[in-house]
N, C-alpha and C positions, 0 to 999 in steps of 0.2 A: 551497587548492582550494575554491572554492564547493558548499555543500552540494545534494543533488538536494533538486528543487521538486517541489513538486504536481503541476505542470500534465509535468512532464518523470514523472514514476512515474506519471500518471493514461494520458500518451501512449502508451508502454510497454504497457499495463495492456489498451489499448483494441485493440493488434492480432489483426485480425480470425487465426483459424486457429492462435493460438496459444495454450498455456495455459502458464504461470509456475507454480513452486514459488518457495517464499521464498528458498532459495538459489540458485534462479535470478535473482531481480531482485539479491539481495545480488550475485553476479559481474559482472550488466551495471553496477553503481553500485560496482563496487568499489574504484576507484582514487578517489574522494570518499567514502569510508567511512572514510578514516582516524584523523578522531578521534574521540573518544568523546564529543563535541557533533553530531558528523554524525550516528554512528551510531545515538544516541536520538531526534533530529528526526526520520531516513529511520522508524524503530519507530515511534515519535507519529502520524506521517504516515500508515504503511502500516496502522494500525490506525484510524486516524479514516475512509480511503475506500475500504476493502477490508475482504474477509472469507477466511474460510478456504472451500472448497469439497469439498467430501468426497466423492470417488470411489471407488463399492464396488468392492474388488477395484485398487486402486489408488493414485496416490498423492492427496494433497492439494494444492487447486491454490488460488492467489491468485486472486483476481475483485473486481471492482468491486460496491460498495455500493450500492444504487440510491439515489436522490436523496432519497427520502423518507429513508431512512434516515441518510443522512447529515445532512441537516437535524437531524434529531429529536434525535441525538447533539450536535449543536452545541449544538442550542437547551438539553438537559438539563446539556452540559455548563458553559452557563453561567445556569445554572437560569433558562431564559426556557421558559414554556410558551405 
């Protein structure tokens, strides 16, 4: 099975009226999670264009990065300033 893409966890990620916990995206991508190549690509992935979201009184929800931030990650991570 093909591992999840970017643009498939960013699509996900972008509907409007819902908000994801990490084990929520893990059950929708669960059946391409099963090896342990998938599973740290979809981690790699979900940490380079997402963040945590902190809801007082609540749980913690996944959300998207804003683009700056995700640049800035990229570019340190391949130490381009």
């Amino acid at each position: 099975m093909d591992p999840v893409t970017e643009a498939e966890l960013r699509s996900v990620l972008m509907e409007k009226k819902k908000q994801f916990t990490t084990r929520d995206l893990v059950f929708i991508f669960r059946e391409r999670l099963k090896t342990t190549e998938n599973k740290t690509a979809f981690a790699d992935m979900l940490m380079k264009i997402a963040k945590i979201q902190k809801k007082e009184g609540s749980k913690n929800f996944v959300v998207l990065r804003d683009n700056e931030s995700v640049l800035s990650s990229e570019l340190g991570r391949l130490s381009i300033s």
